[in-house]
N, C-alpha and C positions, 0 to 999 in steps of 0.2 A: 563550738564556733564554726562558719559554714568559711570553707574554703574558697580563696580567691578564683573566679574562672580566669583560666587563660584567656588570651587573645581571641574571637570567632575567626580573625583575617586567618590568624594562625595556625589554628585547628584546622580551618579548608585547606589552606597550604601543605598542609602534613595532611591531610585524608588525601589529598589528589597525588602527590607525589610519591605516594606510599602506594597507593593502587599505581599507578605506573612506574614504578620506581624509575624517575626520568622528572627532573625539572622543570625540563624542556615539553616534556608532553603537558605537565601539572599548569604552567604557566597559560599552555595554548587552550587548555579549558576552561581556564577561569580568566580568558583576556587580559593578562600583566604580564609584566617584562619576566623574563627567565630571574632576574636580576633580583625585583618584587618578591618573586617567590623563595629564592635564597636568603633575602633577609630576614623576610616574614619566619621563614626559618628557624634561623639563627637566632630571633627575638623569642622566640616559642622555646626552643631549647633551654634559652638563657632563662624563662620564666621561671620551669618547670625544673632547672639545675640537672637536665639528665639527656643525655648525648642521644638524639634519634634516628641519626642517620649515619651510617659509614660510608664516604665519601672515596671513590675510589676512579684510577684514571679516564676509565669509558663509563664505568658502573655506577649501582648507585644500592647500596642495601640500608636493611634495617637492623638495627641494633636489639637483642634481645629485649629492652623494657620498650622501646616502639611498637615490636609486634605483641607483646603483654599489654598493649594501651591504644592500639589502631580499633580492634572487635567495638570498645567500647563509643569511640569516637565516630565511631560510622554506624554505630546504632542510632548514637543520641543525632547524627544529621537529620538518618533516616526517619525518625521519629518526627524529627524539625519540618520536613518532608510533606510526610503525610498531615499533618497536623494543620501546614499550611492549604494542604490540598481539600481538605476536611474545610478549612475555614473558607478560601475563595470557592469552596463550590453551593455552599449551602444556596447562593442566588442562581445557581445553574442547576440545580436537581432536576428542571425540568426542559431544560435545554441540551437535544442530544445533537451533537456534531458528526459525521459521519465522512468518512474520505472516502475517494474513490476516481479511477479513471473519468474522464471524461464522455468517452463514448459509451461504456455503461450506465453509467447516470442519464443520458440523453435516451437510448433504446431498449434497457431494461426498469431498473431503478425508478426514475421519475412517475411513468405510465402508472406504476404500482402503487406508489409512496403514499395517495391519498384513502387508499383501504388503512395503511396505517396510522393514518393523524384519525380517521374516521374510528376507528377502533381507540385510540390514543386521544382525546382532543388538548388533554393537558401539557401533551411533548410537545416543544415547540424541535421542530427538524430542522437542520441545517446543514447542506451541501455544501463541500469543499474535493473540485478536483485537483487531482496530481497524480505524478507517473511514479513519485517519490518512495519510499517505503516511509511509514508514518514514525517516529520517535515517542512513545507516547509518555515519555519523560520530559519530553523539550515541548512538543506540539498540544495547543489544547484538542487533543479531538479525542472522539469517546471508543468509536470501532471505525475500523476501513473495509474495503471491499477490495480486496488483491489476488490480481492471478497469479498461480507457479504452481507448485507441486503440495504447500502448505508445509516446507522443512523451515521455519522462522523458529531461531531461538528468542526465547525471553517472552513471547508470546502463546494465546491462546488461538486456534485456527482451528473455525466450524465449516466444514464441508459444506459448500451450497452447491456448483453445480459443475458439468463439464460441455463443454464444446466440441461440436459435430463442424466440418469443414466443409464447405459445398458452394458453386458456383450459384448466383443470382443474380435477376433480370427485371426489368418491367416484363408486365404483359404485352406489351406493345410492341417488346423485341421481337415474340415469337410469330404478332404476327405483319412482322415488316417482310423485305425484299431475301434479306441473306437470311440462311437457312441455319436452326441452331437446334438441329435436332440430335447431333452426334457432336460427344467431345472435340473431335476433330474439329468442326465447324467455327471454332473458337478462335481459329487463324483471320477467320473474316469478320472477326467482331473486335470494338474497340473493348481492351480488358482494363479494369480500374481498379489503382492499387493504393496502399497505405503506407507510407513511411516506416521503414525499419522493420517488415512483415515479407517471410519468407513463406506464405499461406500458399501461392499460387502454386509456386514452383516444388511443395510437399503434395499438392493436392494433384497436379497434372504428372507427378511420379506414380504416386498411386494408381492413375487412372491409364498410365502405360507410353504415355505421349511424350514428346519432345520438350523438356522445359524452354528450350526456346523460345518457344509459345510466349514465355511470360516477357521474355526480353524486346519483344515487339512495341512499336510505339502505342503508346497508352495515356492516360491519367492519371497522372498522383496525387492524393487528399494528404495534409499531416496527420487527420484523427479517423479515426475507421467508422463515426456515424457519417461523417464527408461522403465517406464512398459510397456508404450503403442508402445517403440519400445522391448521389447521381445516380447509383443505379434504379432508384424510383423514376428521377425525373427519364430515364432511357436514355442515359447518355453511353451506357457501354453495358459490359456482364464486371459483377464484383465479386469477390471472393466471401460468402457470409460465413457468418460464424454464429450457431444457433442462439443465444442470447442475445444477438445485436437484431436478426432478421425472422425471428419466428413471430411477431407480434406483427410486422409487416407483409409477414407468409399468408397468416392470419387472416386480416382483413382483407387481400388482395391485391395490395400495393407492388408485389415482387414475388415471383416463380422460381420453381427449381427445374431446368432443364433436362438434369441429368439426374441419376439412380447413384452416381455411385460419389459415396460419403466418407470422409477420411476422419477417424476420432481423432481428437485432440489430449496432445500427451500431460495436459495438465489442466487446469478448472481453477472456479472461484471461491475462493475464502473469505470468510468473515473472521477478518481480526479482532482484537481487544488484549488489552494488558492481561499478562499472569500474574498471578500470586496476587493479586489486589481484593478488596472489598468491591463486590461488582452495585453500581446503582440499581434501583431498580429501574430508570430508562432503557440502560442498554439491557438487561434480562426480559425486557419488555420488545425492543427491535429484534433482539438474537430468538426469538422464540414468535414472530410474526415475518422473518423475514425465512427460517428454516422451515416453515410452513406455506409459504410463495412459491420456494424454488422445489421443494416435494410434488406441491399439486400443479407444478410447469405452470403458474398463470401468470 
């Protein structure tokens, strides 16, 4: 004779409060009252005839057959889980999501992205930026593109590239009125910055100068392709950053004044969930795109 299931309300209520042991936290991830989640509780205990929680002034524990019956309950979610993600994805197999800064996607990413549909015709690609770190439990997206050091737990993180720091110009600056042949010279030029970016002021230490330099009135863009296209249009000198300004070094659009180059203490990663079954879309981006940033194109 096949046993009655418990409650599902109830079973989440006991898997979330049991990983937090806190109500209050269980409640706030599953959007219901603290209240909700004590009953639901209560109702589950009372199912099952067997005490799961020890309830205590500030605390909150698990009672020996709780933790003999939590393993298996957050197996069978997880299972519920994947099984769901298995089934909404069968229409998406071929639809790769992709997150990423803004100003990457515009000055590196984008430029590129048609060697990969051209190699790929069957992925359909889709850009989403944000400054966000990606959830890739809550968020639909397949891999992101993030900068820092690559220390992310729970995830996987493929080295793609690092950033050189270095001052950049139209051509037109060098050859106007004021002279911009010595870092120095950087006092007579309007300098253009990016929101929440300490680039100037790391680069003009290196190069032995006054950071005051950088406190002089100037322009501020919120996203760093802003800057690095006024610095095309010659509206000032910008601080580039080798993936934002080599493709515009490139073609001629923007110059390097100066010789001296400050490495950057951290690069960009290609994320994607761990421990999962990988598609073959993203095994298909992650092995076309670690091949873009090897051959610098």
């Amino acid at each position: 004779m096949t046993a009655r299931l418990p409650s599902l309300n109830g079973l989440r209520a006991f898997e979330a409060a049991a990983r937090h042991l806190s109500f209050t936290l269980a409640a706030s991830e599953l959007n219901v009252t603290q209240t909700a989640i004590s009953h639901q509780i209560r109702r589950l205990e009372e199912e099952l005839g067997i005490r799961l929680f020890i309830r205590q002034n500030r605390a909150l524990a698990l009672t020996p057959e709780a933790r003999d019956y939590l393993p298996g309950v957050r197996a069978a979610f997880n299972d519920l889980r994947l099984a769901t993600d298995r089934l909404l994805r069968k229409d998406d197999d071929k639809v790769l999501t992709v997150s990423t800064i803004a100003s990457l996607a515009a000055k590196w990413l984008l430029p590129r992205l048609t060697d990969f549909q051209e190699a790929h015709p069957g992925i359909d690609v889709r850009i989403t930026t944000s400054t966000s770190l990606v959830d890739f439990q809550r968020d639909n997206v397949d891999a992101a593109i993030r900068y820092g050091r690559g220390q992310w737990a729970g995830v996987r993180a493929d080295w793609l590239m690092a950033d050189e720091l270095f001052p950049v110009c139209s051509p037109s600056l060098l050859r106007g009125d004021k002279s911009l042949r010595m870092p120095e010279d950087l006092k007579d030029h309007v300098l253009l910055h990016t929101n929440n970016s300490d680039d100037w002021r790391l680069w003009l230490t290196a190069a032995g100068l006054s950071t005051g330099i950088s406190r002089q009135p100037g322009i501020t863009f919120d996203m760093t392709f802003m800057t690095v296209q006024a610095a095309i249009d010659g509206m000032g000198v910008a601080m580039g950053r080798t993936s934002y300004v080599q493709d515009d070094i490139a073609k001629g659009r923007l110059v390097v004044p100066f010789k001296i180059v400050l490495p950057a203490d951290a690069g960009f990663y290609l994320v994607s969930p761990d421990g999962r079954r990988e598609a073959a879309k993203l095994t298909a981006f992650r092995q076309w795109i670690l091949a873009a940033t090897q051959n610098k194109g």
